[in-house]
N, C-alpha and C positions, 0 to 999 in steps of 0.2 A: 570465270564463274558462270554457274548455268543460272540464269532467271526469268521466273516464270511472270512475273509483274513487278511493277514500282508505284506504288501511290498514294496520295497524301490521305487521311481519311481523321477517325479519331479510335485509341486504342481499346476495342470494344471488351475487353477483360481484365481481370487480373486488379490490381491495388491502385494503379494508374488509369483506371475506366474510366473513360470520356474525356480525355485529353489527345489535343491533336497532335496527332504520329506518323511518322513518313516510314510506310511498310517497306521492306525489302523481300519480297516473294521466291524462293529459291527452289528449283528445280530437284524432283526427284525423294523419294525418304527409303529407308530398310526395313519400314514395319506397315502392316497392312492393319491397323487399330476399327476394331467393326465402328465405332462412332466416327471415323474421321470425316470432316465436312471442306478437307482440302483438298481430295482424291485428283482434282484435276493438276496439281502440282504434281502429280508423280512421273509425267512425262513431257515431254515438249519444251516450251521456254526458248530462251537466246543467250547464245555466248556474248556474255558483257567483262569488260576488263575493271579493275578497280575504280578507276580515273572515271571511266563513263558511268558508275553505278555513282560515286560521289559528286557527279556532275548532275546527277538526274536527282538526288536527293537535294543538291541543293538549288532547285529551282522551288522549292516548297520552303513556308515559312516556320515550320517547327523545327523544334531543337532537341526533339526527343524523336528515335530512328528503332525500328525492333526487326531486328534481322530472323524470321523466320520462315517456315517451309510448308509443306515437305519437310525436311530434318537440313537444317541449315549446316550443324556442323558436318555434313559428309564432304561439304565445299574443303576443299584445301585450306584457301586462303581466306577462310572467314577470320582467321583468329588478326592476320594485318588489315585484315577490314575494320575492324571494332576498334582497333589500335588507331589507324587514319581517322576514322567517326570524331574517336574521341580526342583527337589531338587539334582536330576542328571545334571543340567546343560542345558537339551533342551528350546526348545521352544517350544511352544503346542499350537496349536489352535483347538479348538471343532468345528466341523460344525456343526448346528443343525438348526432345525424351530422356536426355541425359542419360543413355545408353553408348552414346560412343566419348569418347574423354574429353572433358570441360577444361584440362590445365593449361593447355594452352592458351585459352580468350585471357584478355590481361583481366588484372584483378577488378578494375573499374567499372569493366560491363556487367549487366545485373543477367544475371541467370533464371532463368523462368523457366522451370522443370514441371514437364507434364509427366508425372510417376505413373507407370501404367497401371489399373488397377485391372483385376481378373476380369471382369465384363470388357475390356479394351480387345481381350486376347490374345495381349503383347505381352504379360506382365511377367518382369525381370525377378530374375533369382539375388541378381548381386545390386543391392542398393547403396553401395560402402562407400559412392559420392556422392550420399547426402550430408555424411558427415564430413563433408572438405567445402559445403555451401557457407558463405558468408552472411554478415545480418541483412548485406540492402539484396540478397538473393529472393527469389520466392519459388516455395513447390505447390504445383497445383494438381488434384486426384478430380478426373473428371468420374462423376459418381455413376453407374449403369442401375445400381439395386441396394436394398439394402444391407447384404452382404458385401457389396464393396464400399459402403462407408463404414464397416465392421471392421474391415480387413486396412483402408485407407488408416483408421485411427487407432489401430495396432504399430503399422507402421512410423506416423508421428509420435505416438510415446516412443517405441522402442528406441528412433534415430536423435528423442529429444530436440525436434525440430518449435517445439511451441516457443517461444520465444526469442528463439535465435534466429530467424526467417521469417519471411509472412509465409503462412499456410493458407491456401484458397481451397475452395470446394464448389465444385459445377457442376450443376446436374447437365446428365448426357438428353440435348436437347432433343425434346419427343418421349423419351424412356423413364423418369423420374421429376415429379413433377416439382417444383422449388418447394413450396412447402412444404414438402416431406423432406425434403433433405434440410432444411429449415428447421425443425423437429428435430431431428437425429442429432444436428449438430447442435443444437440447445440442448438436449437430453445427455448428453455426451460431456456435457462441460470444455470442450475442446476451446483454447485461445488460438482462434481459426476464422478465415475471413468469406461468406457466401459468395462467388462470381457468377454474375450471372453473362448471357453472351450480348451485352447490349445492342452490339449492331446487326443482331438478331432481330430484336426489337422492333429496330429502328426501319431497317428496311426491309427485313423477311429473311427464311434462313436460305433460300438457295442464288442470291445475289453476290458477284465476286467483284471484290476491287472495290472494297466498304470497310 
């Protein structure tokens, strides 16, 4: 498996913000997203074997691990990684686009979908694995304007995601400022949850291995 870093920090988004999480940084993605703030994951890193990636996660004292990238699932063997994580007793969540096939992660690791939205100028035609997401899954629409929180919350009705999933919303840091997406999603009536990037916050946004 190709990786780009390993390290303990605390999980700066999403439903689980601010709890400490032992990253797994994976080498390489297939979509070039104008917002992405991982670009340096898209080349380099080190061939590490399972055993050494589980070795190096357990030298940190969290129990909750988020295998993401770059696009984690292009790994082969992520799907018996999450399986090993969890058969140790963590918690695992994948970050991914959910653009290449999620059936094989077991059913236990939580899926954290970042749905591309048009401002991304990734955004997918076939969404039809939203509807095979689980309740403790979560999708997340990082917002560029407010056409893509128009276009995000077309999507969550249509796939009937409010209830059945957490739904997060984040503004694409620098482009949309939280309040407005704050607004919209109040205005909206959506059962949907703000993320913001806290270790953003915390230590600035162009800091890696936070």
């Amino acid at each position: 498996m190709r990786v780009t870093e390993i390290f303990f920090s605390i999980q700066g988004e999403g439903s689980r913000a601010g709890r400490p999480c032992v990253f797994v940084r994976f080498t390489g993605c297939d979509l070039r997203c104008g917002y992405c703030d991982t670009a340096y994951a898209f080349h380099g890193g080190a061939d590490m074997d399972r055993a050494a990636i589980l070795a190096e996660v357990a030298r940190h004292p969290a129990r909750f691990v988020c295998l993401t990238g770059g696009e984690p699932m292009l790994q082969r063997e992520l799907p018996d990684l999450a399986r090993e994580l969890l058969a140790r007793g963590y918690e695992v969540a994948v970050e991914t686009h959910g653009q290449r096939p999620l059936d094989a992660l077991p059913a236990e690791a939580i899926r954290v979908v970042d749905v591309k939205t048009p401002g991304s100028g990734e955004v997918a035609t076939d969404l039809a694995y939203l509807d095979r997401l689980q309740p403790h899954d979560e999708v997340k629409f990082v917002v560029c304007s407010e056409d893509d929180f128009r276009w995000s919350r077309e999507v969550v009705r249509r796939h009937a995601l409010e209830g059945r999933v957490q739904v997060l919303f984040s503004p694409a840091w620098g482009q949309v400022a939280p309040r407005d997406l704050v607004r919209w999603m109040l205005e909206s009536g959506l059962d949907a949850r703000l993320s913001l990037q806290v270790h953003k916050v915390v230590w600035g946004p162009d800091v890696h291995g936070v």
